[in-house]
Every structure is written in C-alpha cells, then in structure tokens.
C-alpha positions as CSV (number, residue, x, y, z in Angstrom):
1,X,-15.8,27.3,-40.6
2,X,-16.9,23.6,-41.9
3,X,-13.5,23.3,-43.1
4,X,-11.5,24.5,-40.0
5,X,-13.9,21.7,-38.0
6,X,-13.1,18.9,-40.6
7,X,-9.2,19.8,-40.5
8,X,-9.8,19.9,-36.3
9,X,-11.4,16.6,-36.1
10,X,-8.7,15.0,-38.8
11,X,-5.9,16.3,-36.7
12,X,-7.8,14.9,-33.4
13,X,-8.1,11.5,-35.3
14,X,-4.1,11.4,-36.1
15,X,-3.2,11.8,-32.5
16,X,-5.8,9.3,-31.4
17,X,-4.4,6.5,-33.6
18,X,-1.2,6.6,-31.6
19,X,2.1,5.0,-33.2
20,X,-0.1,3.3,-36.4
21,X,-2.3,0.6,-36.7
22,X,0.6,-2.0,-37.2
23,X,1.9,-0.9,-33.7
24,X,-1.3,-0.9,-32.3
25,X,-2.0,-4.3,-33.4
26,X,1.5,-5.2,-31.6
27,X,0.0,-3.8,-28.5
28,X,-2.6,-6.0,-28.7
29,X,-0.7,-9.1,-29.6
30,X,1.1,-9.0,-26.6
31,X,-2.5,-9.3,-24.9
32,X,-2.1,-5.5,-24.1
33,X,-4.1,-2.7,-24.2
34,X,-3.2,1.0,-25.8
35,X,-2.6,3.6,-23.6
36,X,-6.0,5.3,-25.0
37,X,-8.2,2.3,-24.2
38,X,-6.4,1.9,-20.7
39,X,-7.8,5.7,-19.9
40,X,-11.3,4.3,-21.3
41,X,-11.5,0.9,-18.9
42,X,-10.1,2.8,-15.5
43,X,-12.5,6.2,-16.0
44,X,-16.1,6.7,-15.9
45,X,-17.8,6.2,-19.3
46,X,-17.1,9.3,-21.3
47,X,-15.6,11.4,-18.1
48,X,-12.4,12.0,-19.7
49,X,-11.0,15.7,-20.2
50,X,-7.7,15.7,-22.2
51,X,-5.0,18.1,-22.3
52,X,-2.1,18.5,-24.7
53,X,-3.3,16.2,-27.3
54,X,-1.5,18.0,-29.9
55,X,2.3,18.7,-28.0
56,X,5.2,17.0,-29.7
57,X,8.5,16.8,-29.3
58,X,11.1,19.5,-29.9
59,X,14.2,17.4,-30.8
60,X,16.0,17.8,-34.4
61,X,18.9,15.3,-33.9
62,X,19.2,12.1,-35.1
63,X,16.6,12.6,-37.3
64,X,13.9,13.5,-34.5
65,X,12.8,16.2,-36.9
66,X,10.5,13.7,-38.9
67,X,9.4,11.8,-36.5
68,X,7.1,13.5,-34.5
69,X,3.4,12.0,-33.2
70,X,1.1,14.5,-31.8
71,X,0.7,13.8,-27.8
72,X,4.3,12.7,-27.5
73,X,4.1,9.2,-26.5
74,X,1.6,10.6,-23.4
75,X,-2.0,11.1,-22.4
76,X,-3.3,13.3,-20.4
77,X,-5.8,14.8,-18.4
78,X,-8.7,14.1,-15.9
79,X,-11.7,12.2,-15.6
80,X,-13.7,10.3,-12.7
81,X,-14.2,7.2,-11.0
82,X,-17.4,6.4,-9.6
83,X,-18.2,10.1,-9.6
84,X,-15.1,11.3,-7.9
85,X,-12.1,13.0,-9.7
86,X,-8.8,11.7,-10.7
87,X,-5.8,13.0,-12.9
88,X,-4.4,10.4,-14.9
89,X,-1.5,9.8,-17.2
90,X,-1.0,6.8,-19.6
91,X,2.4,6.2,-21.4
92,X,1.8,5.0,-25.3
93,X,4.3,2.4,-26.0
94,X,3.0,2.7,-29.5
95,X,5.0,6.4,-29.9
96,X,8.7,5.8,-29.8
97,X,8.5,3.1,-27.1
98,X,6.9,5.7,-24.6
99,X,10.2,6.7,-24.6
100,X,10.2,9.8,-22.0
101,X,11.3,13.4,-23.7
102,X,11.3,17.1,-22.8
103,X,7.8,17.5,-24.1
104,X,6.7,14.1,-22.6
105,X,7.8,15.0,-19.3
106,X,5.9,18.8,-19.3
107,X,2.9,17.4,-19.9
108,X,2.7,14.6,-16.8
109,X,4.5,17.4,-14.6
110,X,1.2,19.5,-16.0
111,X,-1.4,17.2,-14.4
112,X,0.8,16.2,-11.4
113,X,0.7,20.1,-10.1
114,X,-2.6,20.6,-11.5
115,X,-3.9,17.8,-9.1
116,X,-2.4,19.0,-6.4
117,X,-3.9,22.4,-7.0
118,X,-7.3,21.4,-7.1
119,X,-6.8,18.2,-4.7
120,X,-7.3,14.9,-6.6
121,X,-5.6,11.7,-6.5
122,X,-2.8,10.8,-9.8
123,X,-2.9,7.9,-11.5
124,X,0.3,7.0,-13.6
125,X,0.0,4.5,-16.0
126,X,3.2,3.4,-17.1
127,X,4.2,1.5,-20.4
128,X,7.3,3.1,-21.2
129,X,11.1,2.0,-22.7
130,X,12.9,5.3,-20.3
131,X,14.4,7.9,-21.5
132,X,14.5,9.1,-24.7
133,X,17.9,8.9,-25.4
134,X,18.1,11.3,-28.5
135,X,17.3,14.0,-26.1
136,X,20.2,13.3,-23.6
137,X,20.4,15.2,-20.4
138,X,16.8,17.0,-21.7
139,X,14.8,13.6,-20.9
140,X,17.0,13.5,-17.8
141,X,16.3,16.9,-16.3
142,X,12.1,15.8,-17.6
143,X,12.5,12.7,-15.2
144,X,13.8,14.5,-12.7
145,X,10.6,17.3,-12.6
146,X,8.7,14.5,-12.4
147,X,10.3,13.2,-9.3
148,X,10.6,16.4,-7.8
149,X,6.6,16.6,-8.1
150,X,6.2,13.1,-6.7
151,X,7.7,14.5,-3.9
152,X,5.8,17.5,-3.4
153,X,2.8,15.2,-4.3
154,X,3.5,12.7,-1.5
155,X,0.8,12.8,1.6
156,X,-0.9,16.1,-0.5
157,X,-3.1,13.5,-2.8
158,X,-2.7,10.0,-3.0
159,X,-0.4,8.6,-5.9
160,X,-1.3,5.6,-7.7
161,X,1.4,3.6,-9.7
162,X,0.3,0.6,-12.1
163,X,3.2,-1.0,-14.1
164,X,1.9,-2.2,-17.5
165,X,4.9,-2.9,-19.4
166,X,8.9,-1.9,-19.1
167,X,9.7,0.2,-16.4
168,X,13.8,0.3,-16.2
169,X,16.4,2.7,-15.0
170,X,15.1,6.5,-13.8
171,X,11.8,5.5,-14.6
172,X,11.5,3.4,-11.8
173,X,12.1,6.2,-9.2
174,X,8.8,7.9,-9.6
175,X,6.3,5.1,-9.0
176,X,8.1,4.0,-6.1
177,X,8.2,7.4,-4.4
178,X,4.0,7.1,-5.3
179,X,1.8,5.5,-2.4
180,X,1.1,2.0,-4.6
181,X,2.0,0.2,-7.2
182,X,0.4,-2.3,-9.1
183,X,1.9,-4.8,-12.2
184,X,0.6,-7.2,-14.5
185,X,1.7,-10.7,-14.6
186,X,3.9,-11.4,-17.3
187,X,3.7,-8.1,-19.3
188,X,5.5,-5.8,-16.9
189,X,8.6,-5.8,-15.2
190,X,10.7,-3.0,-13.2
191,X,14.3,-2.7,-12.6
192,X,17.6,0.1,-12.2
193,X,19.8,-2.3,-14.2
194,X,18.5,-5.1,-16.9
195,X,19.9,-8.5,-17.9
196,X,22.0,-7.4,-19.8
197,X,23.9,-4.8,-17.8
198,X,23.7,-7.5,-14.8
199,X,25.2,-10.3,-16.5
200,X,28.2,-7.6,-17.7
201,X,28.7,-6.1,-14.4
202,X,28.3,-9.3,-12.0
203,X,28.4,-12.3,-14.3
204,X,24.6,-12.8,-13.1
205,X,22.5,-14.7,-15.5
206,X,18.6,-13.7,-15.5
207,X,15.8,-12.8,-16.7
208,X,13.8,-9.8,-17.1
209,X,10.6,-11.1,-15.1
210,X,13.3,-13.2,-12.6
211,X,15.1,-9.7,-12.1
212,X,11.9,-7.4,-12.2
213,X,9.0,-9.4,-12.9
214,X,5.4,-8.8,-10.8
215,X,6.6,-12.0,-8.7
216,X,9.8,-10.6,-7.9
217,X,8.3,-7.3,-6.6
218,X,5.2,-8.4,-4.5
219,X,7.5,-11.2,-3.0
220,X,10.5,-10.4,-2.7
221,X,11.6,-6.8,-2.8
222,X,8.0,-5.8,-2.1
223,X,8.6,-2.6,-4.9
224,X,4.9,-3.2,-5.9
225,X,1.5,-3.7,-3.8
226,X,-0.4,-6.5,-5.8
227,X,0.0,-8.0,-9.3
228,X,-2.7,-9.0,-11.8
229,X,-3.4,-11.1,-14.4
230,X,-3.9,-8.5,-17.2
231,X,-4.8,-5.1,-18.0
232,X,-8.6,-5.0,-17.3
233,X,-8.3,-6.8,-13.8
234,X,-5.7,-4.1,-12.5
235,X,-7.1,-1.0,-14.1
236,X,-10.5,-2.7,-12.1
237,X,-8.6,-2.8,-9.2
238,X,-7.4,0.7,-9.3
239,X,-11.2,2.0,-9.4
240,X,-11.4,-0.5,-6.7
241,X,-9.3,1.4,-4.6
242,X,-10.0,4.4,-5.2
243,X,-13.3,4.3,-3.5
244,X,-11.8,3.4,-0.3
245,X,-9.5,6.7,-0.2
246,X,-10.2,10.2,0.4
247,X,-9.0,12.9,-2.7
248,X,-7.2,14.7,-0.9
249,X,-4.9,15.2,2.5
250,X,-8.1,18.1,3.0
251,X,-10.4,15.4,3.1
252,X,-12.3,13.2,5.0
253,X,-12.1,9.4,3.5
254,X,-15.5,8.8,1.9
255,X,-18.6,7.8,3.1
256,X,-20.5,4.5,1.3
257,X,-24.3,3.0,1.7
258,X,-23.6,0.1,3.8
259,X,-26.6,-2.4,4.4
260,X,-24.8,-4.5,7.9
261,X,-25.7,-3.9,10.8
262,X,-22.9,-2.1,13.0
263,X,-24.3,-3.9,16.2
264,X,-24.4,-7.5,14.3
265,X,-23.0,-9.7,16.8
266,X,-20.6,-13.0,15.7
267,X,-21.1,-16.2,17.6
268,X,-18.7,-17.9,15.8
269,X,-15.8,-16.1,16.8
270,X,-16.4,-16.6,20.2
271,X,-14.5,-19.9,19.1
272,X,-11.8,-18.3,16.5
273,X,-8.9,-18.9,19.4
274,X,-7.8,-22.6,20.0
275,X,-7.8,-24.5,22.9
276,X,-4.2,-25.0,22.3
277,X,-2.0,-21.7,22.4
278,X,0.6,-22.6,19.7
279,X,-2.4,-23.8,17.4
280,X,-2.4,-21.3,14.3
281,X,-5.8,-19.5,13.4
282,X,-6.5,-17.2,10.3
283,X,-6.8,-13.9,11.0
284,X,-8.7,-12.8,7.8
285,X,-11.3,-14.5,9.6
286,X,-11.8,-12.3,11.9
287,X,-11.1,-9.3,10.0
288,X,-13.9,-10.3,7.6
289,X,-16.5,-10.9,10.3
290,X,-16.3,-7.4,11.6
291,X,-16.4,-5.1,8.7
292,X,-19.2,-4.3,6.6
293,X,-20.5,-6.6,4.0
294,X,-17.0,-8.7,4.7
295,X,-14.9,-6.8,2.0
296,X,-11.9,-6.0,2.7
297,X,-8.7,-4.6,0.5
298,X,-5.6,-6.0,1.0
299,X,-2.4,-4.3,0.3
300,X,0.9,-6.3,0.3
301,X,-1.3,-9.7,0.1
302,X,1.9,-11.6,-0.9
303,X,4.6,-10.1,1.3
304,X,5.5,-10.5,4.5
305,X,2.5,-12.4,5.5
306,X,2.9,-12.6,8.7
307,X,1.2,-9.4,9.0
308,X,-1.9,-8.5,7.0
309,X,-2.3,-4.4,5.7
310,X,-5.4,-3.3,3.9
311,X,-8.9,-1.3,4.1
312,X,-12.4,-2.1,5.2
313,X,-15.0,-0.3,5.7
314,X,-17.4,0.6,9.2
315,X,-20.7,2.3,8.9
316,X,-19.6,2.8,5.3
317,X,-16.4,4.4,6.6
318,X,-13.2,3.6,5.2
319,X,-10.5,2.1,8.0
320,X,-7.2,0.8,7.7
321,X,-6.4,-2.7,9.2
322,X,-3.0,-3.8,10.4
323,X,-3.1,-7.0,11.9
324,X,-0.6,-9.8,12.6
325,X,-1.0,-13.3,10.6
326,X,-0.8,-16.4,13.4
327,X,-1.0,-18.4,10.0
328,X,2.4,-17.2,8.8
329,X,5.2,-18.2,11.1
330,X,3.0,-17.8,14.5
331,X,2.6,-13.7,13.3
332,X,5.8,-12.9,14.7
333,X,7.4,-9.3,13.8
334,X,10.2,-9.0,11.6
335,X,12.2,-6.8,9.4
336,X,9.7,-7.1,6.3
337,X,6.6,-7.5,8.4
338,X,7.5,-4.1,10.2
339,X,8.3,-1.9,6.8
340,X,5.3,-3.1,5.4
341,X,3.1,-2.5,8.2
342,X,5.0,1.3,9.0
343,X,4.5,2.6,5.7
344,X,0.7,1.3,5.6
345,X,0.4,3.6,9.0
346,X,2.0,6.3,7.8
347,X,-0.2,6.5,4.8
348,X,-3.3,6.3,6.5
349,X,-2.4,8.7,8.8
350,X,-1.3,11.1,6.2
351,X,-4.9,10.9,4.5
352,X,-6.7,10.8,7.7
353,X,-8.0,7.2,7.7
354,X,-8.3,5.9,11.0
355,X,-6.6,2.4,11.9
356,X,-7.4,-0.4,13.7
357,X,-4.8,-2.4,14.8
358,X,-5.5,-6.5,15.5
359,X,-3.0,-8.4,18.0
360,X,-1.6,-11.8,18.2
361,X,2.2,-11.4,18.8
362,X,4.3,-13.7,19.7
363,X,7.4,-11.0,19.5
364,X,9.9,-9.9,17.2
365,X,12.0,-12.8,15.1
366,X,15.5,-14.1,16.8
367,X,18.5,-14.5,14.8
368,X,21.5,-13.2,13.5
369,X,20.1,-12.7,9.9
370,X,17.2,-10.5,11.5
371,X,20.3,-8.6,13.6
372,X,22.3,-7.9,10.8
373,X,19.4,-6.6,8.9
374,X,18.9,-3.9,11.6
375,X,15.5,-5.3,12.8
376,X,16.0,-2.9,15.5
377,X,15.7,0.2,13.2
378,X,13.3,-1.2,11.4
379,X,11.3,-2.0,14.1
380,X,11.5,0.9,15.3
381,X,9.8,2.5,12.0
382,X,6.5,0.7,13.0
383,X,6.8,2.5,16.4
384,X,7.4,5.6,15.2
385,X,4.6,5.1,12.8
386,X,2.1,4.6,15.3
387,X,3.7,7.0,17.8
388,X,3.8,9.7,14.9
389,X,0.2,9.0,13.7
390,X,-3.0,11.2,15.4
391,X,-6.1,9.5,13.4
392,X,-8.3,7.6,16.0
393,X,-6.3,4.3,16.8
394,X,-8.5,1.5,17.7
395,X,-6.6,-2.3,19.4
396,X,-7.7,-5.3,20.0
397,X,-5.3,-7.5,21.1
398,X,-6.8,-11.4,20.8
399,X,-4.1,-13.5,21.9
400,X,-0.7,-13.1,22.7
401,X,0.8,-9.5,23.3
402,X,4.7,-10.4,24.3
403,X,7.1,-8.2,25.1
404,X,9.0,-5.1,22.7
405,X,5.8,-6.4,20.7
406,X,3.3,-5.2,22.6
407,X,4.7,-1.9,22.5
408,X,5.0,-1.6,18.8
409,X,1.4,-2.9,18.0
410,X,-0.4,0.0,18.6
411,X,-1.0,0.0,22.7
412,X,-2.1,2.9,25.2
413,X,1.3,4.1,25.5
414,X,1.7,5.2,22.1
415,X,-1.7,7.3,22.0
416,X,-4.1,4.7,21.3
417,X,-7.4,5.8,21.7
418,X,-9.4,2.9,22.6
419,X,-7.7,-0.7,23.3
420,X,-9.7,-3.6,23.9
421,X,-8.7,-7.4,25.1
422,X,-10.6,-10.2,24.5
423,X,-10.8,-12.8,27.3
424,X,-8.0,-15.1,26.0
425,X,-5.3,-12.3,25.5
426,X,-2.0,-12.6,27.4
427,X,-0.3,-9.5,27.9
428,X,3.0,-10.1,29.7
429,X,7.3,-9.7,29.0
430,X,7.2,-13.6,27.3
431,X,5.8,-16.8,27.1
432,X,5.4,-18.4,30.8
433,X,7.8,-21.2,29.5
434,X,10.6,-19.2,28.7
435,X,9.6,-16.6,31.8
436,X,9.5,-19.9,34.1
437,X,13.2,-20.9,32.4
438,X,14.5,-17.4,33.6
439,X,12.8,-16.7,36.9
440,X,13.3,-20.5,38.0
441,X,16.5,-21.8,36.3
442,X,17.6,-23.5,39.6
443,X,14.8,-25.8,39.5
444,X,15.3,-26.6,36.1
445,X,16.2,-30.6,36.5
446,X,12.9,-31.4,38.3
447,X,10.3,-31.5,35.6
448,X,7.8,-30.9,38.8
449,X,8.5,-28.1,40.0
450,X,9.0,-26.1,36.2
451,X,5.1,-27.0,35.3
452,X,3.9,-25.8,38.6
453,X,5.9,-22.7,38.3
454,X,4.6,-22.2,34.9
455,X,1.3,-22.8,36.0
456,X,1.8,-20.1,38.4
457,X,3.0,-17.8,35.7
458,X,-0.2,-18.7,33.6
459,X,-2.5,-18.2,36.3
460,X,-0.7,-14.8,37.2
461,X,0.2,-13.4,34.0
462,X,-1.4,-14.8,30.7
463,X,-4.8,-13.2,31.1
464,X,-5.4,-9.0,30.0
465,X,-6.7,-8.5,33.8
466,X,-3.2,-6.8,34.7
467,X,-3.3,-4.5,31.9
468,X,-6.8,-3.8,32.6
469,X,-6.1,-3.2,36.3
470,X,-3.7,-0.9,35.5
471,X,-5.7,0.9,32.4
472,X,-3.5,0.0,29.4
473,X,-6.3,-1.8,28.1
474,X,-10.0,0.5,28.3
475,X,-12.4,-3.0,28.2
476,X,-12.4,-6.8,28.2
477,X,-15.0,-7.7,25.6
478,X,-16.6,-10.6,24.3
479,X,-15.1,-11.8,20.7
480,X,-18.8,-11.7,19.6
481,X,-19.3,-7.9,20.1
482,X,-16.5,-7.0,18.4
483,X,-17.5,-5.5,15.8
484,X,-20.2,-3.4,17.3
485,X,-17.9,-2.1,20.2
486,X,-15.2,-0.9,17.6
487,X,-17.8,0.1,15.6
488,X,-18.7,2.6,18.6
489,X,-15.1,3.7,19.4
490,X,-14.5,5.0,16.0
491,X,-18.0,6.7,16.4
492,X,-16.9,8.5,19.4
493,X,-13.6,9.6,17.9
494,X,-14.9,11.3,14.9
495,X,-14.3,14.8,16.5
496,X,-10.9,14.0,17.8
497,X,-8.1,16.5,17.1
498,X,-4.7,16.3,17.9
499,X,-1.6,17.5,16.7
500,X,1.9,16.9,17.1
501,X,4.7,19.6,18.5
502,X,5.7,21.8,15.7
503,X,9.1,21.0,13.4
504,X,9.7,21.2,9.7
505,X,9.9,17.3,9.3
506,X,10.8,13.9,11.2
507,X,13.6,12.0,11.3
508,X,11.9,8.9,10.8
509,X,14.3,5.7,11.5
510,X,15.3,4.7,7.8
C-alpha cells in the first residue's frame, strides 16, 4: 500500500510542477505568477478541491504523443472566498503556452456546468496562447463548448473574467460573453487579430498592448471592467468583488456586519450643489456619504465617465449605483455612457441586486458623430434596461432632470419604486435658456425681455414641485437625510415581487 501512496504522491508532484522549473522561472521573470499560485492568492487558505489533475491530451500528430503534462495546460476545481464557494479555472502558460486542446477544453466545460448545477459563481483565469493548433478543428469545437456554456452560464451564476496574459483570437469570445473582466497592466492583452495579421491586412502598424493592451480595453473599447497593476492586486480585487455578489440567480445578494448608522445624517451635502448651475460637482461625493462605511466598487472606473456604475452596500446589503458624473462633460448621456450603464442594470437585475439610480442630467449628447453612432438605439438599451428590470428601483434626482433624459434615468414611469428630489432639482423638457429661445424667439433682440422670460421659466419650471404635484416624484427631501430615507425605501421593498408578461426572451435594442 506504502508504495502505491509514494507512486500517488510522485505523480501528484509531476503535475504540480507544471511545464518545468525553467518555465516556471520564465513565469516569474515576466513578474507573473503560475497558474497554481494564482488559485492559492484568489481562494481561501487551503480551500481548494481539484479535479482532473491527471487528464492529458489525446493528440498523436506532430509529435503530440511525447509531449504530454498531466492537467493539460488547466486547473481546476472549487474552493472559497471568504467562506463562500466559487469554481475556478486557471490556464498554465507553463504547459504548451496554455494552448487550448480537446482535453483542455472538457475539463473547464466540467466546472462550468458543474457550477451551474450546484449554483456558484466561475472564475476564469486566463493566461493562454489559443488554440492548440496540432489539434485543428478538435481545439475549435473545445472553444466552442465553452462558449456554448458561457451562454447557458450567463444570468444563472455570475461569470468572472481576469486576463493575465495573451488572450487572442476565439479565446477572446468567452470572457467577453462572462459578466466582468479584469487585466493586468502590461502583462495581458486581448485581441481577434494581432500585429501581425493587422499590419498584413490593413497596413496598420501597432502594438500588442496599443491594439489590446489593459489601456486599450478599459478606455476605449471598454472589453474589460478595471485593470491592475499585477497579479496579486487583481486576483485581490476579484475576492473583493465577490463579496458584494450573490452565488447564484437563486439567491439573495449577501448580507455583511456593517457598523454606520442607516439614519446618519450628512450636513455637508446640504451644500454638494453650487450656487451656480453650470458649476461641476463630484458625484462620488455623494455616493460615498450615503453608503455604509463609504466603500464603494466601481465598475467601468475609466470609461465613459460621465456616468459612474458600481456597488455599495446599505444595512450591509449590497446595491448597485448608477449615477451620472457632472465632472465629466456636465454628466450628459451618450452612446458609451448608455451601454455601460444598461449592461450594469441588466446585471443587477439578473442577480437580484437592487439599484439606486442618482440624477444630474443635462440630456443626451448633440452631434452628428453621436447620430451616426445610433445614440438612439443605444439609448434606448438603458431604457429598456430599466423598464425590463423588477429589483426595487430607488431615484434621486439632485439637479438637473432634462428632457428624453429624464425618462431614461430611472423615473416613475418606468416602474420606479420610490423617487425622491432634492430641493435644487429641475425637472422640466430643457434648460430655461434654450426653452426661453423657443417659446420667445420673437423677442429675441431685446436682451430685456429674454431674462425676464427666463426668469419666468425658472420660477415656473426649474424646481421638482411640478413633478411632485403630479406624483412622479414620491418626496422632496433634504440632501442631509439622504441616506437614511433610501436607506428606508429599500427597507420597505424587501418583499416586493413582480414579474414581467411571459415570452421566451427580449428583443433588447442591440
């Protein structure tokens, strides 16, 4: 029996050591860590279950037949994070470039259905050269299993994506059907095409982290949902967010100890609005001063930051928060603004995390650029969103609510639960300037008569007291009790059921 153990623990110790020590030591020359050590940072100490340590490849071309390394170029199995489960998979770039096989592909489809079965959030951690191309349409048909389960994944549990080396061609189409993504700052990059093919097909000249770099994706294309600075930092934010989601579509989002007081009142945002409309404020501010503690979780931090997406918590209760940005271009709605705020909703809603949606909106972005792009459609994805969603919807509009705006942000109209104004909010079609322009253009050569007529128009329309007398807003409160009051609404819609007209799916505008 002694022997069989020994002969267990040796074969155990030649799968642990991945491609070799020499690789290994490449791994962490290029200040990465292995795919074994990445499992050990983002679990609980000694949580880890794995599964199919042993598989290996089935390939005998191209001289496949003597080159196999137990585990296939993939770890997995199961652990926990801060108690709670998670399935988890970790590419070793160490085995044949994490090249994706057959084999390779089984055992990530394994723990992908497995965690839907038992109703745990997957974590993919990818380090991986794509498809292993001595297996030909074999590593094709594995990606495409994969994809297929992403699918069937999506809105079930959540799915985590963090990018921790290559990512290129079909690899790229599972973490971006997953709910986030997260890169590492000059050690991954993700792209269809590479350099190479570019420069071939378009004469483009770039580079790998120009074309597909962490930069690229949280800025521009907005592919990925935050980028970090190495390994530990975003396998720390994973766990990070993790606690702020529930396990499953089943679930509840969980409950934390939270030591702040839910009717703690804030003085100092009774002054968070300028004197001067146009003046800008920061809107983290606020958010910050009304959930517990002051933590809150951004998603999309450095896209489209006119609009701010993330979690806090109330009464220890994870919340999403949307919230326009009057920092960023006066926190006006645009094409990128809108995606990223839609598909924020829609994944709260999906997991059953309620939202609470802050206001200052000065409209949606003129131009011919914005036309062409179809901000109309898009737009029209952050209504849908909201009109879609049936978790408790909390608004408090601050500012300015202005026209085709004030309809997508959330309002009474499209099932919000509770809305609230604060006594500076102007809820009206436009500005009284450009209302004053339209109603009075007759009188607009004496300078006179225009600032009376816009004074009207103030007077008149740039308060929340004609919504409120009409009941699109429930309350006029003080900025100070803002916290506690929304702290109370989401209270009293803990029970709240409701549920949309039957249908097989949407037709969400894409």
């Amino acid at each position: 029996m002694q022997d069989i153990i020994q002969a267990l623990e040796e074969r155990r110790d030649q799968a642990r050591q991945g491609g070799g020590a020499e690789r290994v030591a490449a791994q962490h020359g290029k200040g990465k860590l292995t795919a074994r050590e990445r499992i050990e940072v983002l679990l609980d100490l000694d949580s880890f279950e794995e599964y199919d340590m042993f598989v290996a490849h089935r390939c005998t071309d191209f001289g496949m037949a003597d080159n196999k390394v137990p585990g296939d170029g993939v770890i997995t199995g199961w652990g926990t994070i801060n108690g709670r489960m998670v399935y988890v998979y970790s590419q070793d770039f160490t085995v044949l470039g994490g090249s994706l096989s057959e084999t390779h592909a089984k055992k990530i489809c394994k723990i992908q259905e497995m965690a839907m079965r038992n109703g745990a959030p997957i974590i993919g951690l990818n380090d991986s050269g794509g498809a292993r191309i001595q297996e030909g349409v074999s590593s094709l048909a594995g990606y495409t299993d994969v994809f297929q389960n992403n699918i069937l994944a999506s809105g079930v549990v959540p799915q985590i994506s963090v990018i921790m080396g290559p990512c290129a061609g079909g690899a790229v189409y599972s973490p971006a059907m997953t709910d986030f993504i997260f890169m590492v700052k000059g050690s991954s990059y993700m792209f269809v095409t590479g350099p190479d093919v570019v420069k071939t097909v378009t004469n483009e000249v770039v580079t790998a982290e120009e074309l597909g770099g962490a930069k690229t994706h949280t800025t521009k294309s907005s592919v990925a949902d935050g980028a970090f600075e190495n390994d530990m930092d975003a396998l720390m934010e994973v766990r990070r967010l993790v606690d702020f989601l529930p396990l499953n579509n089943r679930e509840k989002p969980p409950v934390r100890p939270f030591f702040d007081d839910p009717t703690r009142r804030e003085k100092s945002l009774d002054t968070l609005i300028p004197e001067n409309p146009n003046t800008p404020y920061d809107m983290h501010e606020l958010i910050e001063k009304i959930g517990d503690e002051g933590d809150f979780y951004e998603i999309q931090r450095d896209f489209a930051k006119n609009i701010i997406t993330g979690f806090m918590r109330l009464e220890g209760s994870t919340v999403g928060v949307v919230a326009n940005q009057p920092m960023v271009m006066a926190g006006v709605l645009d094409i990128d603004s809108a995606r990223k705020a839609a598909r924020f909703v829609r994944f709260c809603d999906a997991f059953d995390i309620p939202i609470l949606t802050l206001v200052d909106v000065p409209g949606f972005m003129p131009g011919t650029s914005q036309e062409y792009g179809g901000v109309i459609k898009h737009g029209a994805k952050l209504l849908y969103a909201y009109g879609e969603a049936t978790v408790p919807k909390v608004t408090v509009i601050t500012r300015k609510a202005y026209g085709g705006a004030y309809c997508v942000m959330a309002p009474k109209h499209l099932r919000g639960d509770v809305n609230y104004c604060w006594p500076t909010a102007e809820i009206a079609v436009m500005g009284a300037k450009g209302a004053v322009e339209i109603l009075y253009r007759s009188d607009l050569g004496d300078q006179e008569k225009i600032d009376a007529h816009v004074a009207d128009y103030e007077d008149r329309f740039a308060n929340p007291f004609v919504a409120a007398e009409r009941g699109f807003v429930d309350e006029v409160i003080l900025p100070r009790n803002t916290r506690s009051r929304i702290c109370r609404a989401f209270a009293g819609l803990k029970t709240k059921k409701l549920d949309n007209p039957w249908k097989k799916h949407d037709n969400l505008p894409l």
